[in-house]
C-alpha positions as YAML, in Angstrom:
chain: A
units: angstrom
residues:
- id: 1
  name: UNK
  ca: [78.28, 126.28, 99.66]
- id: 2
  name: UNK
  ca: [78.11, 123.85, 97.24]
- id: 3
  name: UNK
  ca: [79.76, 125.78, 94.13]
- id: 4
  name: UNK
  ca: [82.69, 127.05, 96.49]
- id: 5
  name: UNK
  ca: [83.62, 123.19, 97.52]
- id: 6
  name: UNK
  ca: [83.51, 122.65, 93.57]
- id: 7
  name: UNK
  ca: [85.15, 125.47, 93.00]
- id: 8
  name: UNK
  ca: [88.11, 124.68, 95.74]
- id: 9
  name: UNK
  ca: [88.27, 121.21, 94.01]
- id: 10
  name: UNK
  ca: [91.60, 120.00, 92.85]
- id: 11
  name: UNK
  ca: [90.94, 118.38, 90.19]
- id: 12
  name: UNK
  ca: [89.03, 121.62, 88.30]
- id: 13
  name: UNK
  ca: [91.95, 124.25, 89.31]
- id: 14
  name: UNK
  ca: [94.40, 120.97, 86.98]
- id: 15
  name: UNK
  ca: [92.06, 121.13, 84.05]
- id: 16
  name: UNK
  ca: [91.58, 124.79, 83.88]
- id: 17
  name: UNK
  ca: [95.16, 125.55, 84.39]
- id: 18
  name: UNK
  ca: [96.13, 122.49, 81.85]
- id: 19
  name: UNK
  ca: [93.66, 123.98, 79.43]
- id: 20
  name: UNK
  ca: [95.50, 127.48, 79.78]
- id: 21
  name: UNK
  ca: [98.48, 125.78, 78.99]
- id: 22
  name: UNK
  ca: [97.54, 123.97, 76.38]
- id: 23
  name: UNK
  ca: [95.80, 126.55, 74.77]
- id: 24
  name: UNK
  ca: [98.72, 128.75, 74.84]
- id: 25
  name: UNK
  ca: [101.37, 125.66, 73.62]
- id: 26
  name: UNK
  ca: [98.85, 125.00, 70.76]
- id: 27
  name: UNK
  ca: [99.05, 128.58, 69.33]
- id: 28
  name: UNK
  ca: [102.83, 128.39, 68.99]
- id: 29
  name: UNK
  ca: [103.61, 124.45, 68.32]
- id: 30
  name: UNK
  ca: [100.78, 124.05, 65.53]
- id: 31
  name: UNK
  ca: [103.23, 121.36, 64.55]
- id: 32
  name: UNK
  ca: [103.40, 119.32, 67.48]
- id: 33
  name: UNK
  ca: [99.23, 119.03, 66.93]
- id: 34
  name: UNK
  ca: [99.81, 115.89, 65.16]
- id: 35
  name: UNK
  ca: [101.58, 114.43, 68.62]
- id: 36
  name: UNK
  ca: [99.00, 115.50, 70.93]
- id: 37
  name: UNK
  ca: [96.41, 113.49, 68.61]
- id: 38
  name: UNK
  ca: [98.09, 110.36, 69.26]
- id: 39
  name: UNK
  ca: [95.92, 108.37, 71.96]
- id: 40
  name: UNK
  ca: [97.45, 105.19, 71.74]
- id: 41
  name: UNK
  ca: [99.85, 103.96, 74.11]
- id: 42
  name: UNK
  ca: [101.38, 100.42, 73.00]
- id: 43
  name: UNK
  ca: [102.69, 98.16, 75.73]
- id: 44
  name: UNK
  ca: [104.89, 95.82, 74.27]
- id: 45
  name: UNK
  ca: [107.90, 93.56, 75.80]
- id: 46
  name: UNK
  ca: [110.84, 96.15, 73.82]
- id: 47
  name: UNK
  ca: [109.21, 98.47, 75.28]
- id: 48
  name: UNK
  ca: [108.97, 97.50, 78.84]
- id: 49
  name: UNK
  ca: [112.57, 95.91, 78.35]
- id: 50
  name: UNK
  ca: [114.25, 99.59, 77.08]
- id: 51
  name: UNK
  ca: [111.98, 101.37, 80.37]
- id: 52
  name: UNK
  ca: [113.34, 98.41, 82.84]
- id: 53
  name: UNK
  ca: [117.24, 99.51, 81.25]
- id: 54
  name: UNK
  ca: [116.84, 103.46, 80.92]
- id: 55
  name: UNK
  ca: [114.99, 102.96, 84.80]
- id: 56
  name: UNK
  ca: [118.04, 101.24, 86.08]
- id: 57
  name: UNK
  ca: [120.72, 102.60, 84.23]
- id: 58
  name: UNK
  ca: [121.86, 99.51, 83.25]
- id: 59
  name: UNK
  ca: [121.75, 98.16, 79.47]
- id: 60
  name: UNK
  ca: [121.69, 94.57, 79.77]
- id: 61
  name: UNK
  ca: [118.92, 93.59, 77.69]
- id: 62
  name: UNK
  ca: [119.35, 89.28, 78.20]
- id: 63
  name: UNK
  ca: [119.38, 90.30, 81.84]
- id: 64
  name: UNK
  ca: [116.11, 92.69, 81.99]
- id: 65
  name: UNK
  ca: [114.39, 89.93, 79.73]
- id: 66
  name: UNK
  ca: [115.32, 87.32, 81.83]
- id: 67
  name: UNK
  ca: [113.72, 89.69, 84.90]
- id: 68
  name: UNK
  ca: [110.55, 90.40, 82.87]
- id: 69
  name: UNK
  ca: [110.01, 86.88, 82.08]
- id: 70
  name: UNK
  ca: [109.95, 85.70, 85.59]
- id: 71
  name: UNK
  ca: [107.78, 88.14, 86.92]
- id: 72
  name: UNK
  ca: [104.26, 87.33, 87.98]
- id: 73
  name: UNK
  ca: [101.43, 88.43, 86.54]
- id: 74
  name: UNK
  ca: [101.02, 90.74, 89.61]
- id: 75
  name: UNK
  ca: [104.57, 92.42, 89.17]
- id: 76
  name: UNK
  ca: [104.33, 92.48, 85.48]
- id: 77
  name: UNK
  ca: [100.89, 94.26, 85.43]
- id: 78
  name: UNK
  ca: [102.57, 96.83, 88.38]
- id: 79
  name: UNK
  ca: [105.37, 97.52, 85.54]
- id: 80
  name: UNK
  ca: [102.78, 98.11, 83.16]
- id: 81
  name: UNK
  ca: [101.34, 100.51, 85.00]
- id: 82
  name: UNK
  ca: [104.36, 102.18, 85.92]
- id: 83
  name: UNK
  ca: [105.65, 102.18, 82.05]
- id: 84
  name: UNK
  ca: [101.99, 103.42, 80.95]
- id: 85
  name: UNK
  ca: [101.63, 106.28, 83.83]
- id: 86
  name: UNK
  ca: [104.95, 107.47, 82.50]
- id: 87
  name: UNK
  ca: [104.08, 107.12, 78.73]
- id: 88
  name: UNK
  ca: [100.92, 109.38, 79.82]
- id: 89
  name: UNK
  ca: [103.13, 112.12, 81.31]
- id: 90
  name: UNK
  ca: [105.89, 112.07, 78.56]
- id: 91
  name: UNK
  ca: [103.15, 112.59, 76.01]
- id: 92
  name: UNK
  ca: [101.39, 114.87, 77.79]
- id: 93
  name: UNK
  ca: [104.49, 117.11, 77.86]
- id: 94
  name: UNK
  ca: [105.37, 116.70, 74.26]
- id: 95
  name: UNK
  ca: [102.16, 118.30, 73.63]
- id: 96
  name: UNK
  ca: [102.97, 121.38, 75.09]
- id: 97
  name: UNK
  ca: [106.44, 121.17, 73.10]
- id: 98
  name: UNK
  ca: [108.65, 120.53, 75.88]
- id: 99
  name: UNK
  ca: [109.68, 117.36, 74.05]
- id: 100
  name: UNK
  ca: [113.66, 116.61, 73.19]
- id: 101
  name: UNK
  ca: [114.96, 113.58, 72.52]
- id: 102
  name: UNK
  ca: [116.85, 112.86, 75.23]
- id: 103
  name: UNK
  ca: [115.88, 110.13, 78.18]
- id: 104
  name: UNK
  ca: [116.93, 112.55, 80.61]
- id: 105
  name: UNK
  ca: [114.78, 115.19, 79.64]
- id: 106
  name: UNK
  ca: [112.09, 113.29, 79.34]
- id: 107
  name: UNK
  ca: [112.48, 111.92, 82.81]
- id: 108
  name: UNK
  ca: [112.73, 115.61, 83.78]
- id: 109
  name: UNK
  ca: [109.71, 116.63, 81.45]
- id: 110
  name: UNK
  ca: [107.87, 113.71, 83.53]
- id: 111
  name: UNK
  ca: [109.21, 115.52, 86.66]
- id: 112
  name: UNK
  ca: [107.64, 118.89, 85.95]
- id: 113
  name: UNK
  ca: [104.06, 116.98, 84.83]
- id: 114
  name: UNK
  ca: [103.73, 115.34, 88.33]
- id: 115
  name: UNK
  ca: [105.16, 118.82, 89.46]
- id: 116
  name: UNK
  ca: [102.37, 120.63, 87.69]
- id: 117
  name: UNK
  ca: [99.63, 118.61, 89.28]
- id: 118
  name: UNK
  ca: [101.17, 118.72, 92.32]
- id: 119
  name: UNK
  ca: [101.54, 122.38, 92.80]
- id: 120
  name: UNK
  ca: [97.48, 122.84, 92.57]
- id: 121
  name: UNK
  ca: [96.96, 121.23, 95.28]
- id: 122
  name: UNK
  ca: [99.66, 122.48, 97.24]
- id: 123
  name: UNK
  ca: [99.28, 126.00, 96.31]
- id: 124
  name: UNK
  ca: [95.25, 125.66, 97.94]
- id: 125
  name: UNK
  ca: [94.75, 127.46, 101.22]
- id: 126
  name: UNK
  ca: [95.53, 126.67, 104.88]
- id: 127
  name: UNK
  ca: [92.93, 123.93, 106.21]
- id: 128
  name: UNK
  ca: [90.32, 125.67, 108.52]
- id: 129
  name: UNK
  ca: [90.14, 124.21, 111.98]
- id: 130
  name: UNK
  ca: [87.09, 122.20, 110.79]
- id: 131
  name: UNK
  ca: [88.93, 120.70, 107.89]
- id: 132
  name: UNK
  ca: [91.93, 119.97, 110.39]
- id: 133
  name: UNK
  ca: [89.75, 118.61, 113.34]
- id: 134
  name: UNK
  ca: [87.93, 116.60, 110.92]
- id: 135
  name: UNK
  ca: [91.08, 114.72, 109.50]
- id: 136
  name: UNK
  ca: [92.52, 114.21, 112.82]
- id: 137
  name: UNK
  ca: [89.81, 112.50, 113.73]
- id: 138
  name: UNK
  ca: [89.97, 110.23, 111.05]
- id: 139
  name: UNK
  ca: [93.54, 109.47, 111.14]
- id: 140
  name: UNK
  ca: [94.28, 109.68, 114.94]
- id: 141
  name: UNK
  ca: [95.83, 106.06, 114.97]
- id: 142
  name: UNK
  ca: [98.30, 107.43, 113.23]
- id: 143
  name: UNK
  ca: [99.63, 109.87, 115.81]
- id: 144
  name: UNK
  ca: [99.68, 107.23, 118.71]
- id: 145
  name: UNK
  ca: [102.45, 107.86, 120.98]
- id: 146
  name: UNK
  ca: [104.22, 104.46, 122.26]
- id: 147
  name: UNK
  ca: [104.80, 104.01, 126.19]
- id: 148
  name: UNK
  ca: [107.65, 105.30, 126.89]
- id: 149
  name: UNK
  ca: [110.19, 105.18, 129.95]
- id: 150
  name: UNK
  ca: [112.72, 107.72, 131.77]
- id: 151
  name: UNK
  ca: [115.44, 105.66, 134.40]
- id: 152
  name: UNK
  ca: [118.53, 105.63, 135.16]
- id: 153
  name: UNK
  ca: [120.68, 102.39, 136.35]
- id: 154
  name: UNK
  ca: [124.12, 101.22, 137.72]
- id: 155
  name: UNK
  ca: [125.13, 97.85, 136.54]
- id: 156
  name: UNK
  ca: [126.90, 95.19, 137.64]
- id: 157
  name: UNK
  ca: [128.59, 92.60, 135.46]
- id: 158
  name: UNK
  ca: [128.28, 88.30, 135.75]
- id: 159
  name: UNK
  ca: [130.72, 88.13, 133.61]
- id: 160
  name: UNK
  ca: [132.74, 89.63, 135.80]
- id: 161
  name: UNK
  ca: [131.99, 88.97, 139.16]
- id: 162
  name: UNK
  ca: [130.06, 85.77, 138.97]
- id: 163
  name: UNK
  ca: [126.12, 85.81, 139.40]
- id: 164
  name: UNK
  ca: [125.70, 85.29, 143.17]
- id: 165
  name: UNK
  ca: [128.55, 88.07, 143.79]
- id: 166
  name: UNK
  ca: [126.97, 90.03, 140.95]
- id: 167
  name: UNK
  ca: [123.42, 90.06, 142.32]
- id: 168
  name: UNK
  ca: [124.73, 90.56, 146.34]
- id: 169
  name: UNK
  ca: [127.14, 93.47, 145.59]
- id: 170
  name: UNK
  ca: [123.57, 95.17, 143.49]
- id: 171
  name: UNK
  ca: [121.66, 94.89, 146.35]
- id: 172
  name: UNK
  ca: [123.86, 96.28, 149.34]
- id: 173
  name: UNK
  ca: [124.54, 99.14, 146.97]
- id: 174
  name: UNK
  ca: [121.00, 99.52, 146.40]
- id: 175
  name: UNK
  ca: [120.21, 99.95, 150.32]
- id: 176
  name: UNK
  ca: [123.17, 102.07, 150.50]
- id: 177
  name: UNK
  ca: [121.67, 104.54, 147.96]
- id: 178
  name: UNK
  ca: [118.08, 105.03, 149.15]
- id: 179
  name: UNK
  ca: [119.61, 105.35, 152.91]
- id: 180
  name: UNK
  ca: [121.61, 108.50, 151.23]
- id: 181
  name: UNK
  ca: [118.84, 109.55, 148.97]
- id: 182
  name: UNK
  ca: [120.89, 109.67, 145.91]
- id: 183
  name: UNK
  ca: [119.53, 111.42, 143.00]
- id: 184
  name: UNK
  ca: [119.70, 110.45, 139.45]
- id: 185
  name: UNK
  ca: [122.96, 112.32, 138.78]
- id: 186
  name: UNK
  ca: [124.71, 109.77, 141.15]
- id: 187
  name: UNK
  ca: [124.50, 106.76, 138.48]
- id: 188
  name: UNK
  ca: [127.98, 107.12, 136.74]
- id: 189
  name: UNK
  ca: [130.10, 106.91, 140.37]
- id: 190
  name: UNK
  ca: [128.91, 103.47, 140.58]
- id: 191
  name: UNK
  ca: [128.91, 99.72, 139.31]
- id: 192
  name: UNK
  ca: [130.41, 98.56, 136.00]
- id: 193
  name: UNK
  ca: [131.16, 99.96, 132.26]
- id: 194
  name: UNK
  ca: [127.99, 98.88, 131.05]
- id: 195
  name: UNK
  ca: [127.94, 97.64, 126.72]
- id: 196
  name: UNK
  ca: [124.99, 100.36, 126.10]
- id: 197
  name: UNK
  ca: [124.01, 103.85, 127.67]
- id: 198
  name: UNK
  ca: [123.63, 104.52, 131.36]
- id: 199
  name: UNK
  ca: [120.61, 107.23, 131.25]
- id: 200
  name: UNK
  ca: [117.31, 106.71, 129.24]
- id: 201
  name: UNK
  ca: [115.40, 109.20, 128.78]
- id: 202
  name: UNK
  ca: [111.53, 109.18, 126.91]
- id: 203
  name: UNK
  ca: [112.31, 105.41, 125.27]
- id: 204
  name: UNK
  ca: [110.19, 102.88, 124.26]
- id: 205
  name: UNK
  ca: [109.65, 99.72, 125.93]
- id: 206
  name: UNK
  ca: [110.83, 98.07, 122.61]
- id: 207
  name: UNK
  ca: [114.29, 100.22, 122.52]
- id: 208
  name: UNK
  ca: [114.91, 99.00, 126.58]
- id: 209
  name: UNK
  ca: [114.04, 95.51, 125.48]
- id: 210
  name: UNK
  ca: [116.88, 95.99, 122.62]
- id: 211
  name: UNK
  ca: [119.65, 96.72, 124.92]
- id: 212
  name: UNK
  ca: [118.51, 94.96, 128.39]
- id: 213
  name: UNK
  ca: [116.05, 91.78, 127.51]
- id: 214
  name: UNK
  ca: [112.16, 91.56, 128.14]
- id: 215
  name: UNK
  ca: [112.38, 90.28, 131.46]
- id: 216
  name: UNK
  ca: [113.73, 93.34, 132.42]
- id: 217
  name: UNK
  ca: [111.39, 95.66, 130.41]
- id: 218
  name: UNK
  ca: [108.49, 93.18, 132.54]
- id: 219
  name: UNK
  ca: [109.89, 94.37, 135.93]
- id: 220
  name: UNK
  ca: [109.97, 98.31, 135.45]
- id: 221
  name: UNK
  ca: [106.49, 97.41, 133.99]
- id: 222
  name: UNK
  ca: [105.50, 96.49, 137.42]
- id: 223
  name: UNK
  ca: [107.38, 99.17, 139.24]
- id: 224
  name: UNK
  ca: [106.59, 102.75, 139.99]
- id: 225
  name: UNK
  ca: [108.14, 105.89, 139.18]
- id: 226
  name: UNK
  ca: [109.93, 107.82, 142.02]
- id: 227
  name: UNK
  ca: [112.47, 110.49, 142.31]
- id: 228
  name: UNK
  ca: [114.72, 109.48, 144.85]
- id: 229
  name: UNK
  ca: [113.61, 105.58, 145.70]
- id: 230
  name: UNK
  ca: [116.16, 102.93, 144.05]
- id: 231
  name: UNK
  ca: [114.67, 99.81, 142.58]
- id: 232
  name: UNK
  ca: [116.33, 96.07, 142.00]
- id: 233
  name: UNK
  ca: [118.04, 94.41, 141.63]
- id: 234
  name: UNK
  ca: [116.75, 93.74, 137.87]
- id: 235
  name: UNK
  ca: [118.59, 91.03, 136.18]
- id: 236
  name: UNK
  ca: [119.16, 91.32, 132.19]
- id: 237
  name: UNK
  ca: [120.76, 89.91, 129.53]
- id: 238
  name: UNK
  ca: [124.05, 90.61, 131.14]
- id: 239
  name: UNK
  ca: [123.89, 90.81, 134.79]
- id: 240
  name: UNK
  ca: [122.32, 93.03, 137.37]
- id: 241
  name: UNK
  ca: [121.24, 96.47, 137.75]
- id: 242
  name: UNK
  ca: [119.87, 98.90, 140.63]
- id: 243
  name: UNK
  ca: [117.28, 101.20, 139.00]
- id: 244
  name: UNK
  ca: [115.95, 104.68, 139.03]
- id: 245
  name: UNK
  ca: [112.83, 105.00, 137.29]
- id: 246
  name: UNK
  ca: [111.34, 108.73, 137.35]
- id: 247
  name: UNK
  ca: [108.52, 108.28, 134.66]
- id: 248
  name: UNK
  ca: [107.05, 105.88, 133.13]
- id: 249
  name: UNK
  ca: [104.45, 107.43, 130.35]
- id: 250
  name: UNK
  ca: [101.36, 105.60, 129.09]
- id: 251
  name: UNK
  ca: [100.49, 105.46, 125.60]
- id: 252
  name: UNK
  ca: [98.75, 108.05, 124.49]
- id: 253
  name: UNK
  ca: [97.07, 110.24, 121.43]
- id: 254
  name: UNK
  ca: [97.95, 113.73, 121.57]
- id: 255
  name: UNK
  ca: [95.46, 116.73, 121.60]
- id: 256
  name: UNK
  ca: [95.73, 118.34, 118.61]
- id: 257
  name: UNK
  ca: [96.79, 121.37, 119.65]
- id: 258
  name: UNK
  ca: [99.98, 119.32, 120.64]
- id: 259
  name: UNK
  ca: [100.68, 118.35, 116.87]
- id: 260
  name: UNK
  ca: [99.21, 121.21, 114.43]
- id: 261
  name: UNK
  ca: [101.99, 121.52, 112.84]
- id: 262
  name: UNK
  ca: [102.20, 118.35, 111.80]
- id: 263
  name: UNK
  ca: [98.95, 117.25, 111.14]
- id: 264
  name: UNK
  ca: [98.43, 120.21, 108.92]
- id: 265
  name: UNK
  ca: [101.69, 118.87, 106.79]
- id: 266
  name: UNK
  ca: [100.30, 115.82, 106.75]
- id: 267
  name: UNK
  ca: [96.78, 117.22, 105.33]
- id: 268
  name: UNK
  ca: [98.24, 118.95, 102.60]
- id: 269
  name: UNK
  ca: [100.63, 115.96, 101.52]
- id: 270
  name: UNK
  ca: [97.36, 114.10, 101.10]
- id: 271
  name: UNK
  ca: [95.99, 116.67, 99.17]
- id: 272
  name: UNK
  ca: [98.88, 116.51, 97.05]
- id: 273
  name: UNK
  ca: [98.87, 112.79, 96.18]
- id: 274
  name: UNK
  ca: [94.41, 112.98, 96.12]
- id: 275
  name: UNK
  ca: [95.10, 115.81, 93.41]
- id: 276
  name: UNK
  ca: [97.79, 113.63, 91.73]
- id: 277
  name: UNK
  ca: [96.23, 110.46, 91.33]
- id: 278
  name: UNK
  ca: [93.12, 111.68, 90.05]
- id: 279
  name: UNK
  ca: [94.42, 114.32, 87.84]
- id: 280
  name: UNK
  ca: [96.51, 111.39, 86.37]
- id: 281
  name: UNK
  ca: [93.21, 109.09, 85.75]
- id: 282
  name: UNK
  ca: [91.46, 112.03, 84.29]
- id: 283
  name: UNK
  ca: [94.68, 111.75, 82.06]
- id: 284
  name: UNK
  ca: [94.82, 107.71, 81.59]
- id: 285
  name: UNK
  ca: [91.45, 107.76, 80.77]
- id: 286
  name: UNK
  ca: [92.26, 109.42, 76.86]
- id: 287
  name: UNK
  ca: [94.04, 106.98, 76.22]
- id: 288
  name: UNK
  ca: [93.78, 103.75, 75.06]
- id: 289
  name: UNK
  ca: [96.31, 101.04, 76.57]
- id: 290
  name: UNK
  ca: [97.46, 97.99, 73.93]
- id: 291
  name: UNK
  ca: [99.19, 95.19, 75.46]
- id: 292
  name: UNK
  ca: [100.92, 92.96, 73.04]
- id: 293
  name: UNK
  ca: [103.36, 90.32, 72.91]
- id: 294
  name: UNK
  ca: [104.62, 90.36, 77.30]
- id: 295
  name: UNK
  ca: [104.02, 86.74, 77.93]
- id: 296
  name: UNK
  ca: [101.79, 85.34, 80.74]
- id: 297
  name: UNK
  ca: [98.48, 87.23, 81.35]
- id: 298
  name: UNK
  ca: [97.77, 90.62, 83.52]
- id: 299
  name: UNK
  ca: [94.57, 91.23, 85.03]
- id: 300
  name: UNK
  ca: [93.06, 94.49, 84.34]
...
């Protein structure tokens, strides 16, 4: 069991692919062998200022320098890292004599480094339902469901009609209603042109509070769901409403079976970025990083 987790591993499918392919690149670029050999990656302020300019398209080099010498030691070691990881991948590519001397290419020789990495993990089986159930379980937090709320409402405006008139003309309509059983479909014959929607359906308590105020988010709250029994009247923001609420749903965390689909993409994405970021150290770590000449100090 043992030797088939190490040999499902990630990180040993990168290196025995990248040896493949370096094997086969060294055969027929003998001459880039003198490029491979160099280790050294020297982080230097011309350098971070021409990767700030080619990043952002923009060659303003009084302006980038400006940017680079305000930065904090936290952002400046966070460009470092960005410039090095990059630096890594370019060279890394040159080895294998995709090299040209052309920013765009390398940015697209960078591209099809991280896609090389990437594709070993995503090119690894389907999780078994172990492997699934297992990471469920360990990210289920992240599939929480808010509480949501179906109703529908007919509004009347205090703008319009004043409060008191407002409030008295929601309430006789609200016994005239549940005397007639009206059903949810009856909504639009009544009340006024209300400034948001008139049905909603599956929303979140947050979204209701957006269009209607908390007060009235409080009072469906304390209400239950019926089909046929109208509620209020509810004041909001903006006047007065008589309600039909037909569900209110708790929050919840769905069964799995509910969300396969999605927890399984999920899965594999984190393979993906596992197999990247630790292919990439494997990388980092034959090289050796100078710093010289940036100004302030970085923490390593």
């Amino acid at each position: 069991m043992r030797l088939r987790r190490f040999l499902r591993e990630p990180l040993l499918h990168f290196l025995v692919a990248g040896g493949i392919l370096f094997g086969i690149f060294g055969l027929t670029h003998r001459a880039g062998s003198a490029l491979a050999s160099d280790k050294t990656i020297v982080v230097d302020k011309e350098s971070l200022l021409n990767f700030l300019q080619y990043r952002s398209n923009a060659f303003k080099p009084e302006f980038f320098s400006s940017q680079l010498e305000a930065m904090t030691p936290a952002e400046r070691k966070d460009l470092v890292d960005q410039y090095v990881q990059e630096e890594i991948l370019y060279r890394e590519a040159k080895a294998m004599g995709l090299e040209q001397s052309d920013y765009v290419i390398r940015q697209r020789l960078v591209q099809k480094m991280r896609f090389l990495i990437e594709d070993v993990a995503e090119g690894r089986a389907e999780p078994s339902d172990a492997v699934l159930a297992e990471y469920f379980q360990k990210n289920r937090k992240r599939y929480a469901v808010d509480p949501s709320v179906t109703f529908t409402h007919i509004f009347f405006d205090s703008s319009v009609r004043g409060d008191k008139e407002a409030r008295e003309s929601a309430l006789r309509l609200k016994d005239t209603l549940n005397a007639g059983g009206a059903p949810f479909s009856d909504a639009p014959k009544y009340g006024d042109r209300f400034p948001f929607l008139q049905n909603y359906v599956e929303r979140t308590f947050d979204y209701v509070a957006s269009h209607f105020g908390n007060d009235f988010v409080s009072e469906l709250k304390q209400s239950a769901p019926a089909e046929k029994h109208w509620i209020g009247p509810i004041r909001s923001t903006y006047g007065y409403h008589v309600v039909l609420m037909t569900r209110l749903t708790e929050a919840r965390i769905p069964e799995l079976n509910e969300i396969r689909s999605q927890v399984a993409d999920d899965w594999l994405r984190d393979q993906i970025e596992d197999a990247r970021s630790r292919s990439l150290n494997q990388l980092a770590g034959q090289y050796k990083i100078v710093q010289k000449d940036l100004g302030g100090s970085i923490s390593q």
